[in-house]
ZAPA-827965 format. One record per residue (C-alpha): chain; residue in one letter; x negated, y negated, z. Coordinates in nm, 2 decimals, padded with zeros to 4 digits. Layout:
! ZAPA-827965
+---+---+--------+--------+--------+
| c | r |     c1 |     c2 |     c3 |
+---+---+--------+--------+--------+
| A | A |      X |      Y |      Z |
...
+---+---+--------+--------+--------+
END
This chain:
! ZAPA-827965
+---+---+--------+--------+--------+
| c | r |     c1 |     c2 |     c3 |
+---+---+--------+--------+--------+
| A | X | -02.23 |  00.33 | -01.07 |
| A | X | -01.86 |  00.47 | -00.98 |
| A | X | -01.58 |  00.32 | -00.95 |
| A | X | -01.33 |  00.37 | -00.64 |
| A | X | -00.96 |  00.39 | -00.60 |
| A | X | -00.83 |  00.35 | -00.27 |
| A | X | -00.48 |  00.48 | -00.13 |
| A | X | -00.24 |  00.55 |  00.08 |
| A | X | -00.20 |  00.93 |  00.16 |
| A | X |  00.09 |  00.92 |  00.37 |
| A | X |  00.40 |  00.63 |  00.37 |
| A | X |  00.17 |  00.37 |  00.37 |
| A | X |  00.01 |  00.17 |  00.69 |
| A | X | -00.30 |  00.40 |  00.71 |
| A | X | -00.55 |  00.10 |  00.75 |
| A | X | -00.63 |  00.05 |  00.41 |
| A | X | -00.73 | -00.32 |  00.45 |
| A | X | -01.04 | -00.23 |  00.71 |
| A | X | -01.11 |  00.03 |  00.46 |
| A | X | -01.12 | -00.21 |  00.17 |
| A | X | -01.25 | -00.48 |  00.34 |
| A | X | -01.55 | -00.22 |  00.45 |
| A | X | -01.60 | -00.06 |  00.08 |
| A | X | -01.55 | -00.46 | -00.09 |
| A | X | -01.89 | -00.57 |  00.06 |
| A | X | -02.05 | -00.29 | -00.18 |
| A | X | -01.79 | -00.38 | -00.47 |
| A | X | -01.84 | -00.64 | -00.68 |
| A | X | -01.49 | -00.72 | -00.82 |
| A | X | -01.14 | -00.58 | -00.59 |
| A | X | -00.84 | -00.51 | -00.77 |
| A | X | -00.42 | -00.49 | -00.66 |
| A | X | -00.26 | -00.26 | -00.91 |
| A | X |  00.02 | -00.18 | -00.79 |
| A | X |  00.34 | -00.32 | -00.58 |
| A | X |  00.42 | -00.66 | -00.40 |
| A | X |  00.43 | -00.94 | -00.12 |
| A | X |  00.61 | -00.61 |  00.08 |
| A | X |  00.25 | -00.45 |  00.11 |
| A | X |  00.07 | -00.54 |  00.43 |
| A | X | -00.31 | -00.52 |  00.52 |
| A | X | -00.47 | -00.62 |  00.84 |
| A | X | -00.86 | -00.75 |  00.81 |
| A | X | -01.05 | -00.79 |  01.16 |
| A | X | -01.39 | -01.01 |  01.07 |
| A | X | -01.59 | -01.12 |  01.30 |
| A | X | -01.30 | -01.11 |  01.56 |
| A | X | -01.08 | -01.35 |  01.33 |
| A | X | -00.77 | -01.17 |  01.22 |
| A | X | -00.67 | -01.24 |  00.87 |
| A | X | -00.34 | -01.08 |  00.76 |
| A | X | -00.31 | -01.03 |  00.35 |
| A | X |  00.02 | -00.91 |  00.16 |
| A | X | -00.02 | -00.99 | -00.20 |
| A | X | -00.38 | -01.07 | -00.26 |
| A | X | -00.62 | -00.80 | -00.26 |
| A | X | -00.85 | -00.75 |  00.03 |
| A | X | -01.20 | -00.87 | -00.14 |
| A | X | -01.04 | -01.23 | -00.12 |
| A | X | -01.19 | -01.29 |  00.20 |
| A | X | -01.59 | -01.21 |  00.09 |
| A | X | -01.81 | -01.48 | -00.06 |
| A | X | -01.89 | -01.39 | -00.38 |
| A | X | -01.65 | -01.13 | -00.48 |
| A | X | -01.42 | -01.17 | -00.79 |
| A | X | -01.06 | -01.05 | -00.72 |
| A | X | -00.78 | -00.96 | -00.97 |
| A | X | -00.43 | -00.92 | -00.91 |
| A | X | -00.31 | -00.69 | -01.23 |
| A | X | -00.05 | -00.64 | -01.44 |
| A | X |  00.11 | -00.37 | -01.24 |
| A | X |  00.18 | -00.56 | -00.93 |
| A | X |  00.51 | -00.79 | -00.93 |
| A | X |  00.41 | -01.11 | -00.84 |
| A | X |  00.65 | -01.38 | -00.59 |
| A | X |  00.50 | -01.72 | -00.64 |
| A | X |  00.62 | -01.92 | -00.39 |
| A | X |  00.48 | -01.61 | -00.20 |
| A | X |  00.15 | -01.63 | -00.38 |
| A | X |  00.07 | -01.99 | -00.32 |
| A | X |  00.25 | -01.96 |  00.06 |
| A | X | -00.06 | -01.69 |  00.12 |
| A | X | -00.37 | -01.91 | -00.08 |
| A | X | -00.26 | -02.23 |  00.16 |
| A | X | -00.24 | -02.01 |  00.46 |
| A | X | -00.61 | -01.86 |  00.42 |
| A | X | -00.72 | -02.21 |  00.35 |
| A | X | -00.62 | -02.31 |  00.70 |
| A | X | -00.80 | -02.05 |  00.79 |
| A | X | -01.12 | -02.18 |  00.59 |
| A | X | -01.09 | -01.93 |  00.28 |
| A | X | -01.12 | -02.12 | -00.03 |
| A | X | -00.97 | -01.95 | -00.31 |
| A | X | -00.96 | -02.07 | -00.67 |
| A | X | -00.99 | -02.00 | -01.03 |
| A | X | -01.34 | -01.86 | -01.02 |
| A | X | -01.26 | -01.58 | -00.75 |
| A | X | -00.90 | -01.50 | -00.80 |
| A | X | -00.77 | -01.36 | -01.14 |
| A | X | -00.36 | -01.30 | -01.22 |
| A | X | -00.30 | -01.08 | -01.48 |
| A | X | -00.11 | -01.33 | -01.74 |
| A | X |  00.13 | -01.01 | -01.85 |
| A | X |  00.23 | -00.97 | -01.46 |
| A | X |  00.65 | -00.98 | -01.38 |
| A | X |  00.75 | -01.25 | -01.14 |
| A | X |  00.97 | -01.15 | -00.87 |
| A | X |  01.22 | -01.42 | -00.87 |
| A | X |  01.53 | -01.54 | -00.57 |
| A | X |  01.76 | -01.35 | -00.70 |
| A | X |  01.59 | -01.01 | -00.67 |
| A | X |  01.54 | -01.07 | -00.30 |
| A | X |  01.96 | -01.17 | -00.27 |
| A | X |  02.00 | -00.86 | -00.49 |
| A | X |  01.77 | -00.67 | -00.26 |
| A | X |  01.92 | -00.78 |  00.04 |
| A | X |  02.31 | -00.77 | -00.05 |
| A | X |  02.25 | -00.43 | -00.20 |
| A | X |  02.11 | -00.28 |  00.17 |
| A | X |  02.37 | -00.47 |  00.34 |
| A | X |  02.68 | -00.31 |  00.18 |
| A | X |  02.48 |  00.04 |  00.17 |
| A | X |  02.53 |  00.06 |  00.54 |
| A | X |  02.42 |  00.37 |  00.69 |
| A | X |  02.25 |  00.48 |  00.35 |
| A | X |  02.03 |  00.21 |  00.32 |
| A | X |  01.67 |  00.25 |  00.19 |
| A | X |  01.49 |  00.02 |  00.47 |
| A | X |  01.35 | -00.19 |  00.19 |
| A | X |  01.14 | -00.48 |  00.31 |
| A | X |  01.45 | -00.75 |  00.13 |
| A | X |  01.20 | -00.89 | -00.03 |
| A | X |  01.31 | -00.86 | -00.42 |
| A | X |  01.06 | -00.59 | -00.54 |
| A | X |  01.25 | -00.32 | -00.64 |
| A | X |  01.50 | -00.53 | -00.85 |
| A | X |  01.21 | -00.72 | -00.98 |
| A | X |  01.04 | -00.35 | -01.11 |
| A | X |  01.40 | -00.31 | -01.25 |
| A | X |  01.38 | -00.60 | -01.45 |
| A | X |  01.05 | -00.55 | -01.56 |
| A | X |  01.19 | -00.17 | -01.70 |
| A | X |  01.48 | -00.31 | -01.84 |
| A | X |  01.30 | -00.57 | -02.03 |
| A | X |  01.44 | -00.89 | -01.88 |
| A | X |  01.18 | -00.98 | -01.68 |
| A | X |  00.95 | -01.32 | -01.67 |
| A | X |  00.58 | -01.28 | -01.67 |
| A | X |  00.32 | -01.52 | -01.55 |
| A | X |  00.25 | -01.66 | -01.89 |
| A | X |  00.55 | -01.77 | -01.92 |
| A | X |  00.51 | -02.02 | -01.68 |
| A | X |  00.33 | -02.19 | -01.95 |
| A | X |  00.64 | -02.23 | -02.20 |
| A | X |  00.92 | -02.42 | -02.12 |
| A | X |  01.17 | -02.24 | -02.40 |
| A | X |  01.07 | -01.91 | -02.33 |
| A | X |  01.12 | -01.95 | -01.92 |
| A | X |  01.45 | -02.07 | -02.01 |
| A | X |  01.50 | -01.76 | -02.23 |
| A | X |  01.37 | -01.53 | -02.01 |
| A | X |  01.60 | -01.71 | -01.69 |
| A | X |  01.91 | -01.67 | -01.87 |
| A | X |  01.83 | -01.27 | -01.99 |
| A | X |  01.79 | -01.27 | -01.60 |
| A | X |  02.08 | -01.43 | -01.46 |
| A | X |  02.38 | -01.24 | -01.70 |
| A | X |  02.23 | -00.92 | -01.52 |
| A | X |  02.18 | -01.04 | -01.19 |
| A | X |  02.48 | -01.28 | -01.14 |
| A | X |  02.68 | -00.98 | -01.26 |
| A | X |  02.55 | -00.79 | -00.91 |
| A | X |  02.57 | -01.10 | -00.72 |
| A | X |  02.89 | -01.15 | -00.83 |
| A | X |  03.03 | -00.78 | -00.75 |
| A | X |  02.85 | -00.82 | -00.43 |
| A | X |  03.06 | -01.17 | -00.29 |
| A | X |  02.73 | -01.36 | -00.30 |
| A | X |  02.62 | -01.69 | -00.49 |
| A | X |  02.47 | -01.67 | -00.81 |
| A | X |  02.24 | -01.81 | -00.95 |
| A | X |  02.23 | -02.13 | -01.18 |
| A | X |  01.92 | -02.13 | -01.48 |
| A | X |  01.82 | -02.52 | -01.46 |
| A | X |  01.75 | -02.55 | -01.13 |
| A | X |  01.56 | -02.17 | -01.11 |
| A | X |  01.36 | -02.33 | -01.41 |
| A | X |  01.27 | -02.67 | -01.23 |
| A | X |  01.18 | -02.48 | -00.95 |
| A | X |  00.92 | -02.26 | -01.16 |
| A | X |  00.79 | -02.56 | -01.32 |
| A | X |  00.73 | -02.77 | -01.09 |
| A | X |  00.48 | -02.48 | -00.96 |
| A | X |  00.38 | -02.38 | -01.26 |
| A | X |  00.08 | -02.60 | -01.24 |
| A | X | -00.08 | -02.47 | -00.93 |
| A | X |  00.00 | -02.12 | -01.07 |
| A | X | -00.16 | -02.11 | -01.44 |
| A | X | -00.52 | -02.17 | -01.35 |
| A | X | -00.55 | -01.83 | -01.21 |
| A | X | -00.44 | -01.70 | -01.55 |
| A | X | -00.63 | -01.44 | -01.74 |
| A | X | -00.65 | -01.18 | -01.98 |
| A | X | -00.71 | -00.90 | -01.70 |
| A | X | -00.76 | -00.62 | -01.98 |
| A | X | -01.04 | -00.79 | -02.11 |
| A | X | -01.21 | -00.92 | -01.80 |
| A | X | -01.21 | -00.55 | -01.68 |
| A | X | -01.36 | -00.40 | -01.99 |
| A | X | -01.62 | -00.69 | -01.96 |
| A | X | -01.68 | -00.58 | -01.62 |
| A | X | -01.71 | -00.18 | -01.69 |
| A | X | -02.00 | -00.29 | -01.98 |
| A | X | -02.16 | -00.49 | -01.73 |
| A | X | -02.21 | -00.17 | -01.46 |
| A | X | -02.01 | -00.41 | -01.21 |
| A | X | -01.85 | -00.20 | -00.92 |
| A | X | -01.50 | -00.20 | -00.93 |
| A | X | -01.27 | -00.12 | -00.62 |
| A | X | -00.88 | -00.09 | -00.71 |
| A | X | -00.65 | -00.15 | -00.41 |
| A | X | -00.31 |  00.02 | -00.38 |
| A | X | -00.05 | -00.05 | -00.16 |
| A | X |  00.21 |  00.15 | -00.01 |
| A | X |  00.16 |  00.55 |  00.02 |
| A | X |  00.14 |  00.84 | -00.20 |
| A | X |  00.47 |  00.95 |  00.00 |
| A | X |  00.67 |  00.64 | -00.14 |
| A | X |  00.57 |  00.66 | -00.50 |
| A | X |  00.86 |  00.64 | -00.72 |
| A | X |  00.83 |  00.99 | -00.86 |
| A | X |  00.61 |  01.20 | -00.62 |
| A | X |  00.75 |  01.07 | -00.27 |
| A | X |  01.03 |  01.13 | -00.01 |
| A | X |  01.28 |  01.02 | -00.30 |
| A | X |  01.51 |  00.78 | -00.26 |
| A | X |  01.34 |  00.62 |  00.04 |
| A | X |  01.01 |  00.52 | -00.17 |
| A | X |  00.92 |  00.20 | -00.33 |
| A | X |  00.98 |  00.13 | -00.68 |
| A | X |  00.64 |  00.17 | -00.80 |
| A | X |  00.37 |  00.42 | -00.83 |
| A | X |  00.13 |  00.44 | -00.56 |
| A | X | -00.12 |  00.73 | -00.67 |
| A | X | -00.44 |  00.66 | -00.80 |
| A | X | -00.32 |  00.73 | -01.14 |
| A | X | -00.14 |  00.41 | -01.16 |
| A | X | -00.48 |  00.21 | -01.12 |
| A | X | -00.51 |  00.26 | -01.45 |
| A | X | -00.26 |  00.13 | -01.65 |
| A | X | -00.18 | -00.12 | -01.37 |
| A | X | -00.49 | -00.27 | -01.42 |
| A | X | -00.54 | -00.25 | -01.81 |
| A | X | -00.83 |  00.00 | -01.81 |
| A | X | -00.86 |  00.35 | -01.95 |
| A | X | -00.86 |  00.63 | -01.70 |
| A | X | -01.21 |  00.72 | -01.69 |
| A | X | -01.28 |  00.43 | -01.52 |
| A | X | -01.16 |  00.57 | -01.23 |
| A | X | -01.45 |  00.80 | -01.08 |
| A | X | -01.35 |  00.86 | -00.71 |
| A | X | -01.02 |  00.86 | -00.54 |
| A | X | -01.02 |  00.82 | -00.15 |
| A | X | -00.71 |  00.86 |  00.05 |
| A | X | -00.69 |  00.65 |  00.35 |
| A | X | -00.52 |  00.87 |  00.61 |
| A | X | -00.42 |  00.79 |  00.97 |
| A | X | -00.52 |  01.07 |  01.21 |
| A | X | -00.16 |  01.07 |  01.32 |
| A | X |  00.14 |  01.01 |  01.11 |
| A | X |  00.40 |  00.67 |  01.03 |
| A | X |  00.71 |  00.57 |  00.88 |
| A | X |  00.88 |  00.24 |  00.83 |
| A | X |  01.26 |  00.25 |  00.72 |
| A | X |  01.44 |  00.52 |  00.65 |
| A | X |  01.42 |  00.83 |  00.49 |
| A | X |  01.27 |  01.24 |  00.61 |
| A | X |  01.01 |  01.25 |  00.87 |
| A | X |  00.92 |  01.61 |  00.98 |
| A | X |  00.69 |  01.50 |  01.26 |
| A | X |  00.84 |  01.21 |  01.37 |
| A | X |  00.83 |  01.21 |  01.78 |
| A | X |  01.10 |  01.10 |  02.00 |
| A | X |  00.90 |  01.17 |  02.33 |
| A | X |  00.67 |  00.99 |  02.53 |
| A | X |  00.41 |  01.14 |  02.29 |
| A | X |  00.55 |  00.93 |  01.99 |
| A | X |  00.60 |  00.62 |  02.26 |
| A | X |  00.22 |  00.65 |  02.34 |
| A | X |  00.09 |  00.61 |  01.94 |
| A | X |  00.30 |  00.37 |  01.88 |
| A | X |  00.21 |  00.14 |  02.15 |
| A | X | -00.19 |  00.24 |  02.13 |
| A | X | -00.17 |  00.20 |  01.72 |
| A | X | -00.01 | -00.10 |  01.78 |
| A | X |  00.27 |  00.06 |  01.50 |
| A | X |  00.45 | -00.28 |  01.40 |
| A | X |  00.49 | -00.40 |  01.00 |
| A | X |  00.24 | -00.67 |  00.91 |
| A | X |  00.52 | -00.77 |  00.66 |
| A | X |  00.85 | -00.72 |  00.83 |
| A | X |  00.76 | -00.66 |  01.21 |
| A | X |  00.94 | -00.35 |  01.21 |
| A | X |  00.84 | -00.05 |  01.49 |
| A | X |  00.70 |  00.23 |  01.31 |
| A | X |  00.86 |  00.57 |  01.37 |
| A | X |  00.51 |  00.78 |  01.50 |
| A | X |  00.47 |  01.16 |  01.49 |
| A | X |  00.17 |  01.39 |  01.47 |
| A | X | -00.03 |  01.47 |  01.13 |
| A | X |  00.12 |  01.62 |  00.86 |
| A | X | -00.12 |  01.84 |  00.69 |
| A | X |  00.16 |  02.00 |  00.44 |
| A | X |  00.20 |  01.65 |  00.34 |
| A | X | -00.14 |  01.53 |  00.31 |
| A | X | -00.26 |  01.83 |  00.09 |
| A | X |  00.03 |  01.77 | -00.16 |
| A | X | -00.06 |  01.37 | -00.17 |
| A | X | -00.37 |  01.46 | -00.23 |
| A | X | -00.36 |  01.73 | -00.50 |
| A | X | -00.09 |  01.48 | -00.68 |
| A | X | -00.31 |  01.20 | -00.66 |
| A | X | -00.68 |  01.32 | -00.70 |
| A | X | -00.82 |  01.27 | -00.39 |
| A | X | -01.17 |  01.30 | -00.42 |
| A | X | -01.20 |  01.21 |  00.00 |
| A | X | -01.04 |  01.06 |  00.27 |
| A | X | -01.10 |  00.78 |  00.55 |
| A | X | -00.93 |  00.90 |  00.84 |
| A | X | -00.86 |  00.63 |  01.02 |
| A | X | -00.73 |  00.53 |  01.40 |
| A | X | -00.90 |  00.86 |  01.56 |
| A | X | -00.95 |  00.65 |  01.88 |
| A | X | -00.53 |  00.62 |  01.92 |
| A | X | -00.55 |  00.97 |  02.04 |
| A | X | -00.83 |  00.96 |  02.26 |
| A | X | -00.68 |  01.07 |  02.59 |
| A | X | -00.41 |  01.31 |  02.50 |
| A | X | -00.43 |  01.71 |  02.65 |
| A | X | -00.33 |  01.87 |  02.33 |
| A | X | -00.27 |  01.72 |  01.95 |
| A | X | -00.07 |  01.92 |  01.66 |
| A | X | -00.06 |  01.93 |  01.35 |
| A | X |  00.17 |  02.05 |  01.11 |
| A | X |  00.07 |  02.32 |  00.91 |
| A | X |  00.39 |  02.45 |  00.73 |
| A | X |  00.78 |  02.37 |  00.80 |
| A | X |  01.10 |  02.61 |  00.84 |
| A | X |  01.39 |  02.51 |  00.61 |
| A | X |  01.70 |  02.73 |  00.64 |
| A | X |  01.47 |  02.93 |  00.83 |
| A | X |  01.28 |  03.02 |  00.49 |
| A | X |  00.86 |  02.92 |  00.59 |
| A | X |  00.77 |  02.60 |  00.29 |
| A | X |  00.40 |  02.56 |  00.23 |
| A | X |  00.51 |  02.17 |  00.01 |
| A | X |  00.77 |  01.92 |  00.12 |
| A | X |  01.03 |  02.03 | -00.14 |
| A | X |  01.16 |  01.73 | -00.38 |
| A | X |  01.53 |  01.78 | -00.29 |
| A | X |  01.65 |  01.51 | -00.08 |
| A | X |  01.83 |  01.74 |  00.16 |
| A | X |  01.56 |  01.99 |  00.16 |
| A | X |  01.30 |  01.72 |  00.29 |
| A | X |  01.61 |  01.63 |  00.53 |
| A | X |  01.61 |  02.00 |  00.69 |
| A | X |  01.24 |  02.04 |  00.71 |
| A | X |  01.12 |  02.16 |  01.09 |
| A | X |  00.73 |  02.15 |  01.13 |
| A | X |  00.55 |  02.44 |  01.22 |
| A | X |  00.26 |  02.38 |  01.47 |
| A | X | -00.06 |  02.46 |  01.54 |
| A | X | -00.18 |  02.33 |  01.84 |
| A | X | -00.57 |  02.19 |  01.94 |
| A | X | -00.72 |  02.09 |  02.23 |
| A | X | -00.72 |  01.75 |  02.28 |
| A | X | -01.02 |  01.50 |  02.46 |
| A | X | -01.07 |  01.29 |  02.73 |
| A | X | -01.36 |  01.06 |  02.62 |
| A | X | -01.34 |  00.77 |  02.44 |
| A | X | -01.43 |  00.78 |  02.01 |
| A | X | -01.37 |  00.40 |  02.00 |
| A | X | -01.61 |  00.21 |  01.80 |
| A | X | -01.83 |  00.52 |  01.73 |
| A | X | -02.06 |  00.51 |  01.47 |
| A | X | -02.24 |  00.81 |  01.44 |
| A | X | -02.07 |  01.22 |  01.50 |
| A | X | -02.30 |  01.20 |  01.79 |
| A | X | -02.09 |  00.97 |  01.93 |
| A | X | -01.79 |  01.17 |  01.92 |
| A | X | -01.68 |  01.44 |  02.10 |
| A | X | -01.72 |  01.79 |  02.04 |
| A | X | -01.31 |  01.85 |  02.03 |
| A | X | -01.27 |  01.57 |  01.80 |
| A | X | -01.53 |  01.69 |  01.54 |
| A | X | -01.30 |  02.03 |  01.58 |
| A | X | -00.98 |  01.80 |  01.50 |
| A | X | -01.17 |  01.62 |  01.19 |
| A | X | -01.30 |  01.98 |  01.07 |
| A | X | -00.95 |  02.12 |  01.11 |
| A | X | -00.75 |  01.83 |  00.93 |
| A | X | -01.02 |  01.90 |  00.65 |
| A | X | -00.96 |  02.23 |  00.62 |
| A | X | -00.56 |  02.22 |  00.60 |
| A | X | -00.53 |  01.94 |  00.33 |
| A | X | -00.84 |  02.07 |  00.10 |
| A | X | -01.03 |  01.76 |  00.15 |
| A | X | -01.30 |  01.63 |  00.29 |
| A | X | -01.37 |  01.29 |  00.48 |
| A | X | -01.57 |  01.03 |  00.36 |
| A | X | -01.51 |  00.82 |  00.61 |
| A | X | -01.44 |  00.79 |  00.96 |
| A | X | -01.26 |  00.48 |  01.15 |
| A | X | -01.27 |  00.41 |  01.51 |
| A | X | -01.14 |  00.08 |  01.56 |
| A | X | -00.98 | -00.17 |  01.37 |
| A | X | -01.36 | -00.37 |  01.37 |
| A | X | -01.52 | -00.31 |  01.01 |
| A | X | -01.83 | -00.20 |  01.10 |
| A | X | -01.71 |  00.08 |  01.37 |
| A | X | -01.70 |  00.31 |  01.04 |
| A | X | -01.88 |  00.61 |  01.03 |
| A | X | -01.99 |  00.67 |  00.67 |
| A | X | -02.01 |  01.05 |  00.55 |
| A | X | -02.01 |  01.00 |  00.15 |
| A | X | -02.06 |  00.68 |  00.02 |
| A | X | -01.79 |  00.69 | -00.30 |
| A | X | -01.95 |  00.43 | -00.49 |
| A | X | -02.23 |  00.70 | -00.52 |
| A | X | -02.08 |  00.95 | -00.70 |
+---+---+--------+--------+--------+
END
């Protein structure tokens, strides 16, 4: 039975939790691999809203083991803040459903100060980062200073670990005019919630390869958007992590071929949050209209998303970087209504025609989208469930987008209810 990787194909915000929430019930173990509390997902079940930043989607179906890996930075005040929330909202999640990976990096207060200080004296060039620590907390991890879960469960070596910390991060603090940090009371701090923390502790490498002998299903969850990986997005407004499938691999401590199909959520229209190139982006009444239908506000940070219409150029490159077997489009119904929709098929830099969104910064900068326009419909596609259901200039949207990025759907959303999905290849099939 296969095994599916699920991400972003855009800059993140595509719907990925109603997709994983939809593709856990035939999973038998989810799994984060990737990023931190700045990832958002949205699950609508049975009309009661459950909004998830850190644990992986599965959490909220009985019966379903989920892990949080090694590649994924871990806050855990954050951590616990999120298990007591979904307990008030009757989730009960312990030991026996929730795995950490024990070689995970904590993100600790200081990266978020670091975070923040840093965007505040960048001014106009700031990155738009969520302030929430993760990017300094991947730099400590890289640089070898970082504290790990297991950790937690030795006093000398948190200390250790604390003070390699703070002589890097006071250093910024410092040269930024705000407080540092002091290493007994970070220490207190960690043990006292060390705890509640440890039980969840495992040896994620070896549960995984217990799992894969077993011909369990395995769903990995990424977070983010092939467009903000560290290497392959709009660089330097990305997140400081890999986000294509290939990282679902070593972020979760299992070989490669593990992975057997890669599906690319992707919004029918396009998003940003923060800063950074956006080809697309609308500043009409168009762009007013999607954000307002897609209800286009952060489930972490609030923040309006910038709209604009599909991005085919950049689509087909997320997908040939990342192995995208299939995609779920997702929020089709957001453009039910509109005369005409267009998609980008090519852009104009320095009036040269670009078939790729080029990795220079001030290339991506000067990119102008070249159009091709399609008729758009009048009826309503939300909650379809079948292409009967839909109509006929929609299907010719759907075929189109598939044409222009080289891939074809898998899935089809129409509403943010999980079971308004329309299923075209089941990827736990292949």
């Amino acid at each position: 039975m296969a095994n599916v990787v699920v991400v972003g194909s855009q800059w993140g915000d595509e719907g990925k939790g109603k997709i994983v929430d939809w593709l856990s019930e035939r999973a038998d173990v989810v799994v984060r691999y990737q990023g931190g509390h700045n990832a958002g997902h949205t699950l609508v079940i049975d009309g009661k809203t459950y909004k998830l930043s850190l644990l992986p989607s599965g959490v909220v179906r009985p019966n379903k083991l989920s892990i949080i890996g090694n590649g994924v930075v871990i806050d855990p005040w954050a951590l616990l803040e999120e298990l007591d929330k979904l307990a008030g909202q009757g989730v009960d999640i312990g030991p026996e459903t929730l795995k950490v990976a024990e070689n995970a990096a904590l993100i600790l207060p200081m990266h978020g100060a670091v975070d923040r200080a840093r965007e505040a004296a960048s001014g106009s060039a700031k990155i738009g980062t969520t302030g929430r620590g993760i990017g300094p907390a991947y730099e400590d991890k890289v640089g070898r200073r970082a504290v790990r879960f297991c950790d937690l469960a030795d006093r000398d070596a948190l200390q250790a670990r604390i003070e390699a910390l703070l002589v890097h991060n006071n250093a910024l603090l410092r040269g930024l005019g705000e407080p540092e940090y002091r290493r007994d009371e970070l220490v207190g701090e960690l043990l006292r919630i060390a705890p509640r923390l440890l039980p969840f502790a495992d040896r994620v490498w070896e549960r995984l390869d217990l799992i894969q002998c077993q011909g369990q299903r395995i769903l990995f969850e990424g977070a983010q958007g092939a467009m903000l990986d560290v290497d392959h997005g709009t660089y330097p407004f990305v997140t400081s992590s890999n986000t294509v499938a290939g990282q679902a691999a070593s972020g979760a401590g299992i070989g490669p071929r593990a992975l057997d199909f890669v599906l690319g959520i992707t919004k029918a229209y396009t998003t940003r949050v923060g800063s950074g190139p956006f080809p697309t982006e609308l500043h009409d009444e168009v762009g007013r209209i999607l954000g307002e239908r897609g209800h286009e506000f952060g489930v972490v940070t609030g923040r309006q998303r910038r709209c604009g219409w599909f991005d085919a150029v950049m689509v087909r490159q997320a997908a040939k970087v990342g192995g995208i077997d299939g995609i779920a489009l997702t929020k089709l119904d957001v453009l039910d209504g509109l005369e005409e929709l267009k998609v980008c098929t090519g852009y104009l830099i320095d009036g040269e025609r670009c078939a790729h969104l080029p990795a220079l910064a001030a290339r991506q900068a000067a990119a102008l989208p070249v159009y091709e326009t399609l008729p758009g419909w009048s009826e309503s596609t939300r909650g379809a469930r079948s292409w009967a259901d839909l109509p006929a200039s929609a299907v010719k949207y759907i075929r189109r987008v598939e044409e222009l990025i080289e891939v074809p759907v898998a899935l089809l959303s129409t509403s943010p209810e999980r079971d308004d999905t329309i299923l075209v290849r089941d990827p736990f099939a292949d």
